[in-house]
N, C-alpha and C positions, 0 to 999 in steps of 0.2 A: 429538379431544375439545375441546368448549368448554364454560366452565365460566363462572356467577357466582359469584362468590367471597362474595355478603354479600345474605343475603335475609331479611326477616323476616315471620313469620306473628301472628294473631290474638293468640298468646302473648306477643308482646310488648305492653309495657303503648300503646305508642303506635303499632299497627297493626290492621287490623281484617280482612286477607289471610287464606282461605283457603287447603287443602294442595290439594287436587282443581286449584282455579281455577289458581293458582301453576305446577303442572305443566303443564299444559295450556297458559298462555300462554309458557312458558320452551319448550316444545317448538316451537310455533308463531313463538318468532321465533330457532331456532338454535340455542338453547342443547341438548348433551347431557348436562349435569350443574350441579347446583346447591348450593351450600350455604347450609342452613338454618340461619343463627345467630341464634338470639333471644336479646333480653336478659335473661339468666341462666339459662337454661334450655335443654334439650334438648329441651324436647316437642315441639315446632313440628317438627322435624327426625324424628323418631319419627312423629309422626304421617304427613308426608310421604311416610315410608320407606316407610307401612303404605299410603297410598294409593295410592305408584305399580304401574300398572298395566304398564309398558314394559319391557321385561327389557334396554333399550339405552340408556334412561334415568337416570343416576344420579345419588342419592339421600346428598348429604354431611353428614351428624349435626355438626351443633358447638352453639358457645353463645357470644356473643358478653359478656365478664364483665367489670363495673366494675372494673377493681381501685386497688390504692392510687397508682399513678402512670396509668392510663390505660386505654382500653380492649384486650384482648385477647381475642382467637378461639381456642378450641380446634376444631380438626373429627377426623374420626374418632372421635366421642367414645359410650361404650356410658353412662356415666354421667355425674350431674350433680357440676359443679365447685360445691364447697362456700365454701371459702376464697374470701378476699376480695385478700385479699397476694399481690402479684404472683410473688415466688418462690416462693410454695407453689403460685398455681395453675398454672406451668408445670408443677410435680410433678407436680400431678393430673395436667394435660392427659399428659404423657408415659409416666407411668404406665399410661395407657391403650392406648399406643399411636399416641394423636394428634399433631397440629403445629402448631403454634404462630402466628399470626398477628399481628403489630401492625397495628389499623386505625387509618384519617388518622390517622400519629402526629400531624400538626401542629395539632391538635384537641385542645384538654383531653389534652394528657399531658406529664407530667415525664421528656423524653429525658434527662436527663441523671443520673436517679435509675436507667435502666432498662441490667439486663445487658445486652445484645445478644446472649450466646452463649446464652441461650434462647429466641431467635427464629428459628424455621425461614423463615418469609416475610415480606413488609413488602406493606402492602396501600398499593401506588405511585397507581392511580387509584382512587379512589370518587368516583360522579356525582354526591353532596349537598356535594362538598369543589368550591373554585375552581381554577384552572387552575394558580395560582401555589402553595397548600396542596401539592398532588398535585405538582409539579417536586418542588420541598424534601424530600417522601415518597422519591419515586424516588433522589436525590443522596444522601438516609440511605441505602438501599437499597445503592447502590454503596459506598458509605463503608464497609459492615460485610456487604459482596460477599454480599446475600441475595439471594434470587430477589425476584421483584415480580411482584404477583397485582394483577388488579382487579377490584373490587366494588359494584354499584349499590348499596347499601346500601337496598335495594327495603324502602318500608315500605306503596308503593300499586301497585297492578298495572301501572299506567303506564310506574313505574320498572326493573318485573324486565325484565333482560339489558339496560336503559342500559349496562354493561359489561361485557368480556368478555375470557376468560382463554385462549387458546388451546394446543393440544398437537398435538403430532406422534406421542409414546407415550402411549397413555394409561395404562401405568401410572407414569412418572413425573411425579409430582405435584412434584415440588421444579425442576424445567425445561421451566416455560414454553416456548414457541417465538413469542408475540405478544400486543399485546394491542389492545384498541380500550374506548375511552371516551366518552364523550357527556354532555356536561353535563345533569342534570335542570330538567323542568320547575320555575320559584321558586314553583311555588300547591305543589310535595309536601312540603316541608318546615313550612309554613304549616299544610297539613292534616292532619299529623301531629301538630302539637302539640294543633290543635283534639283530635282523636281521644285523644292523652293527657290533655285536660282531664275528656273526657268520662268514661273510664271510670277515671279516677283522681277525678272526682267535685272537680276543684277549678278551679271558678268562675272565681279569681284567675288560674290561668292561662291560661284562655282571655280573660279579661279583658287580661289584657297583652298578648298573641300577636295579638287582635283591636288591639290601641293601636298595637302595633310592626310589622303589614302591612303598610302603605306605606312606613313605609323601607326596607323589604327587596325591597318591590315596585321602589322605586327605584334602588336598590343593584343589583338583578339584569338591570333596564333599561339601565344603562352598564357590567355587565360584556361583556368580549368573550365572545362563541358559542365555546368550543372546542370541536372531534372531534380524535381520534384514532384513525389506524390503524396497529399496525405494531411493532416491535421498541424494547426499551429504548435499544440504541445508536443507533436515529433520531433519539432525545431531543436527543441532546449537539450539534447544532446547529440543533435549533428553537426553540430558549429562550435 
């Protein structure tokens, strides 16, 4: 089984990703499973479910949810995470059935406000985080001996399966067996924001986002290209 662990559809405010197209490119470069986490919502992941055609194909419902110290994923999920506080919505999430995900914790989030024993996974690579964000991921990862999943954090078609989560059993989800990462193109990030300017109808932000392109352009010019292939214990002396 390989898996994206972070994809987003139309439903999010700052994607414009259909579920048909999404399949279809995720099968076409490897992937056999995908998870749908939009922000705050399940639908994107529903809808998904409803389009695929593949009976080999599968189809992981979550929701990717602001909460008060940072982002978290639920998948498995039958319904929408309501709460916004983070120990409530591990409840939800668990209450369901589902498992728990911290994305780039090293991204907008208060590690130091957050349990750890309600986190089933640590999402070690995503291809919009740098090379050095995604180590620090992975060393959390170890520190609080979770699995480690990785996630394009796909919000343009270009992005789905930049990373990937592989298995040997596919029904255990909590023991990876590898993973492989690729840093994203710097224009997806850029055009995502455009794309939240647009359908969120604020001018200003694309006004800024269009001011701060070039530094980012430049910024992404002197970082190093990293790939990844291979096991979390390869880490420990590539960095």
């Amino acid at each position: 089984m390989i898996i994206d662990f972070h994809t987003h559809t139309y439903n999010s405010y700052d994607s414009m990703m259909k579920p048909e197209k999404i399949i279809a490119i995720a099968r076409a470069r490897g992937l056999t499973g995908i998870v749908i986490n939009d922000h705050g919502t399940i639908k994107g992941g529903l809808e998904c479910e409803s389009a695929n055609k593949d009976k080999n194909f599968k189809i992981i419902v979550g929701a990717e949810i602001a909460t008060d110290v940072g982002d978290i994923t639920g998948i498995f999920l039958k319904e929408e995470i309501r709460s916004r506080k983070f120990s409530e919505v591990i409840e939800e999430i668990k209450r369901q059935g589902g498992y728990t995900i911290i994305n780039h914790p090293y991204v907008k989030h208060k590690l130091d406000e957050i349990n750890f024993d309600g986190i089933d996974m640590v999402e070690g690579f995503n291809s919009r985080v740098d090379w050095e964000k995604n180590i620090l991921a992975i060393e959390l990862a170890i520190k609080y001996n979770k699995p480690v999943i990785a996630g394009s954090d796909a919000h343009l078609y270009s992005e789905i399966a930049n990373c990937k989560t592989l298995y040997d059993q596919d029904s255990d989800i909590l023991n990876p067996s590898g993973l492989e990462y690729t840093r994203n193109n710097f224009t997806a990030n850029i055009f995502s924001q455009f794309i939240k300017s647009y359908k969120r109808k604020d001018l200003d932000l694309g006004f800024r986002t269009a001011l701060g392109t070039p530094r980012k352009i430049i910024r992404r010019m002197n970082e190093d290209k990293k790939k990844f292939i291979g096991k979390v214990d390869d880490l420990k002396n590539k960095h």
